[in-house]
C-alpha positions in Angstrom: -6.4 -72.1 -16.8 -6.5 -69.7 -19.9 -7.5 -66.3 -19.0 -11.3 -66.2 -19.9 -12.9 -62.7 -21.1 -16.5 -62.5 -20.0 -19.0 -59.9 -20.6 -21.3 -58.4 -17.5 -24.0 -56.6 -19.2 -27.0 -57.0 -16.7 -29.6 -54.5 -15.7 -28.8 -51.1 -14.3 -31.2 -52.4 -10.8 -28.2 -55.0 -9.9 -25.7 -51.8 -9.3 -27.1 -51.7 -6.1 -25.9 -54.9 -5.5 -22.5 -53.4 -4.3 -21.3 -56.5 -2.3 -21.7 -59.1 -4.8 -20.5 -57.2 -7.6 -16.9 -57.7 -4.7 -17.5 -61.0 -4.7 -17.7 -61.5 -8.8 -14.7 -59.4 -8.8 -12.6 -62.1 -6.9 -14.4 -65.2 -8.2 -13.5 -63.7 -11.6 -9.9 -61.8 -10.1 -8.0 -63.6 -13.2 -10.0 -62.9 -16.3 -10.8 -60.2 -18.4 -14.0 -58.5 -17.4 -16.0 -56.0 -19.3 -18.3 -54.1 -18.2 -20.8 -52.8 -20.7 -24.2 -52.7 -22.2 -24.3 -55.0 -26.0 -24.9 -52.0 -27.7 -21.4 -50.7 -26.6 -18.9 -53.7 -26.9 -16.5 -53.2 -30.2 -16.7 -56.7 -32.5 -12.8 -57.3 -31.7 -14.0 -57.7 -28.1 -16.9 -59.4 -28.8 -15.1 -61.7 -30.8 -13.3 -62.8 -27.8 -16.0 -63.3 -25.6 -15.8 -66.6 -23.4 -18.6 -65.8 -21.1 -21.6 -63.5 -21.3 -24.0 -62.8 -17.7 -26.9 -60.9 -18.7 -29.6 -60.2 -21.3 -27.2 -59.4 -24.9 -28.5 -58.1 -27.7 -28.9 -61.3 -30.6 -26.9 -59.1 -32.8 -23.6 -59.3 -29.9 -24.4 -63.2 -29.8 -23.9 -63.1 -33.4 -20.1 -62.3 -32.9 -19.3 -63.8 -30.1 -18.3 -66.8 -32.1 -16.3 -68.5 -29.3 -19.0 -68.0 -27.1 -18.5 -71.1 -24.2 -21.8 -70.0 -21.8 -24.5 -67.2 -21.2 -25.8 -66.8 -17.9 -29.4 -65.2 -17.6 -30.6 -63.1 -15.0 -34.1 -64.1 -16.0 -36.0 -67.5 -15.6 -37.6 -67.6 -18.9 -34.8 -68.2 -21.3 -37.4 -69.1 -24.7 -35.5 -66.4 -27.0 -32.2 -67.7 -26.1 -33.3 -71.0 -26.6 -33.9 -71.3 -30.0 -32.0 -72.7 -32.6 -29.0 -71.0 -34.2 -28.9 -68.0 -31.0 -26.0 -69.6 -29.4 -22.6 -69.9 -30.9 -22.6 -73.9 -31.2 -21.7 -75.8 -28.4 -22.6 -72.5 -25.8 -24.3 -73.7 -22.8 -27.4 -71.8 -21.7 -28.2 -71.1 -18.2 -30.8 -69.3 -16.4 -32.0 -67.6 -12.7 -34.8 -70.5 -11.8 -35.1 -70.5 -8.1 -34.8 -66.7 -7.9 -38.3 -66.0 -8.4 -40.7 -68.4 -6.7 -41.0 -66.7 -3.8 -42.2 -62.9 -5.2 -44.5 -64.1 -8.2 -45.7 -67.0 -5.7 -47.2 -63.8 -3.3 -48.5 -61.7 -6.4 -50.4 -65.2 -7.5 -52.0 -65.5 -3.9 -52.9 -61.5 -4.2 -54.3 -62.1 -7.8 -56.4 -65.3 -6.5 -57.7 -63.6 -3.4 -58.4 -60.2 -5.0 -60.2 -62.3 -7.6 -62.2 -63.8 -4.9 -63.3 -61.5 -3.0 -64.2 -59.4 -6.2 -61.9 -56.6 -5.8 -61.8 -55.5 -9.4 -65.1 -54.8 -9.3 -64.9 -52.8 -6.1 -62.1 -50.7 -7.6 -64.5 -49.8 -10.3 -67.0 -49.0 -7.5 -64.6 -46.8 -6.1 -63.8 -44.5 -8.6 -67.7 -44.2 -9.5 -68.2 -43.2 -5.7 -70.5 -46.2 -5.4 -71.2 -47.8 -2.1 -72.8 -51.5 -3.4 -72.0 -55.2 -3.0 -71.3 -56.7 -5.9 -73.3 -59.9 -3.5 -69.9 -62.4 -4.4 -67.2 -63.9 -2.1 -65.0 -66.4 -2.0 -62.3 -67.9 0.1 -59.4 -70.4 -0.6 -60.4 -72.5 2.4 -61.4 -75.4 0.8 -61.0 -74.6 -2.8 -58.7 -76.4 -5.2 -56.1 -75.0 -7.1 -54.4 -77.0 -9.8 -50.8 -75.9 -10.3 -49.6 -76.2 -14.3 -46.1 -76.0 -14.0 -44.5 -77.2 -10.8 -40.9 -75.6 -10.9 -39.6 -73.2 -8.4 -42.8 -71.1 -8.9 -45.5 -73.4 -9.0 -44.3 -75.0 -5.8 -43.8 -72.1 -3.5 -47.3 -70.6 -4.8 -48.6 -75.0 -3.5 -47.0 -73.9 -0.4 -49.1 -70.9 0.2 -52.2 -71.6 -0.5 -51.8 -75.2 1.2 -50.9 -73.0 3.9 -54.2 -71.2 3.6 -56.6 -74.2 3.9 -57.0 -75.0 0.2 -56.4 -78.4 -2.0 -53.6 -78.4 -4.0 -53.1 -80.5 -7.3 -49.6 -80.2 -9.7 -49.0 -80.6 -13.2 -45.5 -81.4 -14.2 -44.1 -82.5 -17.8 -42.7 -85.8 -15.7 -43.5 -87.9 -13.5 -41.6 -88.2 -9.9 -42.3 -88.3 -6.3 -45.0 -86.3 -4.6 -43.1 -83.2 -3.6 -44.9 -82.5 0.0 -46.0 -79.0 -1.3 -49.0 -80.5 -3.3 -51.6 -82.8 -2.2 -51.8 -85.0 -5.8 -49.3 -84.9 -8.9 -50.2 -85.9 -12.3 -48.0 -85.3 -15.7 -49.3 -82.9 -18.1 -51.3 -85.6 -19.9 -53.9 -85.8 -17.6 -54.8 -82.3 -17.7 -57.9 -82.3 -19.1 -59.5 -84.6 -16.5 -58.3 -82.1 -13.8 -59.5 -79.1 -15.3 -63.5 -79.7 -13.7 -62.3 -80.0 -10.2 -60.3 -76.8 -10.1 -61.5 -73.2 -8.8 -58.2 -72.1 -9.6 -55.8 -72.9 -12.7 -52.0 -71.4 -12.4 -49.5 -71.2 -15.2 -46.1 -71.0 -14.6 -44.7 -72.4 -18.0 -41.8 -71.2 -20.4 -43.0 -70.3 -24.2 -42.8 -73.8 -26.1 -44.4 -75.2 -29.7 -45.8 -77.0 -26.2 -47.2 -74.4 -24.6 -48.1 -72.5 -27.3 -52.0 -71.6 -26.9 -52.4 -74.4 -24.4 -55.3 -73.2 -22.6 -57.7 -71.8 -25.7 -61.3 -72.5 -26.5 -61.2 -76.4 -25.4 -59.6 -75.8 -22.2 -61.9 -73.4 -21.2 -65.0 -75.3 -22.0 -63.3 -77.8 -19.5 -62.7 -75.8 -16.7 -65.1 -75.8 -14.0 -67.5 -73.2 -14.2 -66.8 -70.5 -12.7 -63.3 -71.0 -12.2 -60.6 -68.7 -11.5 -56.9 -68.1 -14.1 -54.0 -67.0 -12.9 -51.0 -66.7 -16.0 -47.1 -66.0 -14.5 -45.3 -67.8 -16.9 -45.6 -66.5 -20.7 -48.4 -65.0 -22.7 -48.6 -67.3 -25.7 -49.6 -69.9 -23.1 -53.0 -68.7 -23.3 -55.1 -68.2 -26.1 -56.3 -64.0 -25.3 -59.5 -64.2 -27.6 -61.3 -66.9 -26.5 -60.1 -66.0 -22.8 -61.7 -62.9 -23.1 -64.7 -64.4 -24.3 -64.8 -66.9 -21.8 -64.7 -64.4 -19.2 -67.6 -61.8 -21.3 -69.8 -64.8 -21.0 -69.1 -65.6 -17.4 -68.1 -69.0 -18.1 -65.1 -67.9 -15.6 -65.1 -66.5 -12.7 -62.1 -64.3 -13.3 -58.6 -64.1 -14.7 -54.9 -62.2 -13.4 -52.6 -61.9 -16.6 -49.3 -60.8 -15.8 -48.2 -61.5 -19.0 -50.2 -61.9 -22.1 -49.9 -62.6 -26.2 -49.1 -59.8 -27.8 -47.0 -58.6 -25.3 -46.6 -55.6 -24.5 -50.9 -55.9 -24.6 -52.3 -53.2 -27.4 -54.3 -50.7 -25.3 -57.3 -51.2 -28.1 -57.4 -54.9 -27.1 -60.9 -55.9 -25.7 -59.6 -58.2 -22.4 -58.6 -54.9 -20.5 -62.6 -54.5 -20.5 -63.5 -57.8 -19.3 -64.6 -58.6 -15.9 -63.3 -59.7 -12.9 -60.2 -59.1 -15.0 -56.4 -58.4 -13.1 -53.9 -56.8 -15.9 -50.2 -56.3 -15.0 -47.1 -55.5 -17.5 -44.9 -58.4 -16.2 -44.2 -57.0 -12.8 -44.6 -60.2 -11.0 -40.6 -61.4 -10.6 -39.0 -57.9 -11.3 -35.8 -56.8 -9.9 -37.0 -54.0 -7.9 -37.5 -56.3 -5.1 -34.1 -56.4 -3.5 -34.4 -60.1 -2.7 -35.4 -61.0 -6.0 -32.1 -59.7 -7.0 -29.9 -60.8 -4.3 -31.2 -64.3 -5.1 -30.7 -63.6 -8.6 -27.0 -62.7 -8.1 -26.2 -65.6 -5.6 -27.1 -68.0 -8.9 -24.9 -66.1 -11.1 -21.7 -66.2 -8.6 -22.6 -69.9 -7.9 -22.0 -70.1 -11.7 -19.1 -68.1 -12.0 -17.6 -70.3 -9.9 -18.1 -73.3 -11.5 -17.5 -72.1 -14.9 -14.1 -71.5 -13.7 -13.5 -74.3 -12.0 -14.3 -75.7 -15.0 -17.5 -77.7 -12.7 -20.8 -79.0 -14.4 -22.9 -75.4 -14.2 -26.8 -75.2 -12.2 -29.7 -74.2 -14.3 -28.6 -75.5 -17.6 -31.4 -75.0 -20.1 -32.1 -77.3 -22.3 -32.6 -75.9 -25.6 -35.4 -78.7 -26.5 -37.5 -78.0 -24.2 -36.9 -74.5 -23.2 -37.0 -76.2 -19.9 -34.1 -76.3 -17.0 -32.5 -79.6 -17.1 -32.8 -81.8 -14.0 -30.1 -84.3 -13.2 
């Protein structure tokens, strides 16, 4: 086997991740490993990159010209994936299956703060006011439909299954009913789903797909006074006519943790609207340990293969901006 040089240039959170930084050192006890941020590797090194794990710059990717694979420590891989990123030939993979299990809890908190109203308590609060807003609501017996039913779509179906409601999933293609969902349908049927949902979950990469799926039209569709919960990317949802569909109270409420623009301009009128949950993409960060334990077990699972020289998990495919299955 030649002697591969690959690049580690992942977040400073995973330094705390003393025992498998070990175990990449002996997966990897033959190559040439670097240890350094984009910014800091030289172009002769760069030049000889085989291998990059982490999040590089586009300007390191631009002279890593014999670039054989980037591994993610992130699910959503859409800037990678575009065309002309990648060196030619440079497989793409990502850290699907990391996250499910963290932004799957912030999802049931969203939809159960939502609920039971508890943005508009917190406003109470902090006016000293002691008043029922007179609204409340409980998953038990609700339906949620699940848009997007990868790793975090399913373990959010789990939960709330778990909690008494009706769950339905929307996946790109069609397959066997995974037991985590009580009906599956492919993304072409969406629109005569939308009435019979009190909640609607994204979890979807950024595609010419996705782009403003839900806007004015899918609104208009969803039952009234439904519920959104976004986990996936921003430019799924059209912001403006979200935030009119919520002034006007044809929903219920909405839980962005991402939006479009992202970061979210502090002049933008949605942080006003109500019933309205606003977080700066906290949902799957690494501050949880486990997130990042789970996110490091992918990348050693990788490592492995690469140098075995062993079809690698998590392949994106670039088409799609989708993991490939299969």
């Amino acid at each position: 086997m030649d002697k591969k040089t690959i690049l580690f240039d992942l977040p400073r959170k995973f330094d705390t991740a003393k025992d498998h930084w070990r175990r990449a050192k002996e997966i990897a006890s033959g190559c040439e490993l670097v240890f350094a941020g984009g910014g800091d590797v030289d172009d002769e090194t760069a030049g000889r990159l085989d291998a990059i794990i982490g999040l590089p710059a586009p300007e390191l990717l631009k002279k890593s010209k014999r670039l054989e694979w980037l591994q993610l420590p992130s699910a959503g891989a859409d800037r990678y994936a575009e065309r002309g990123v990648l060196p030619e030939g440079a497989v793409l993979t990502n850290a699907t299956g990391a996250y499910g299990k963290s932004i799957s809890e912030y999802m049931l908190c969203a939809v159960l703060s939502l609920f039971l109203d508890f943005p508009h308590y917190g406003d109470n609060q902090r006016q000293h006011l002691w008043k029922s807003s007179g609204r409340s609501r409980h998953i038990l017996g609700t339906t949620a439909l699940v848009v997007g039913l990868g790793d975090i779509g399913s373990e959010f179906a789990a939960r709330y299954r778990a909690l008494g409601g009706h769950v339905i999933g929307v996946r790109r293609t069609a397959g066997k009913k995974p037991d985590v969902v009580d009906e599956l349908y492919t993304a072409d049927r969406l629109d005569e789903l939308l009435p019979r949902a009190d909640v609607v979950t994204l979890s979807l990469p950024s595609t010419p797909e996705t782009l403003h799926l839900f806007g004015k039209e899918k609104f208009e569709r969803m039952k009234p006074g439904a519920v959104l919960v976004n986990v996936g990317r921003g430019t799924a949802v059209d912001t403006d006519a979200l935030c009119k569909a919520l002034n006007t109270g044809r929903l219920y409420g909405a839980a962005l943790d991402v939006t479009d623009p992202e970061p979210l301009p502090a002049d933008h009128p949605i942080w006003d609207a109500p019933n309205t949950i606003i977080t700066p993409h906290i949902s799957g960060k690494w501050d949880e340990f486990g997130n990042l334990s789970r996110v490091f077990d992918i990348i050693l699972e990788n490592l492995g293969r690469y140098l075995r020289g062993e079809p690698l998990v998590n392949v994106v495919d670039p088409e799609t901006g989708y993991r490939k299955h299969g």
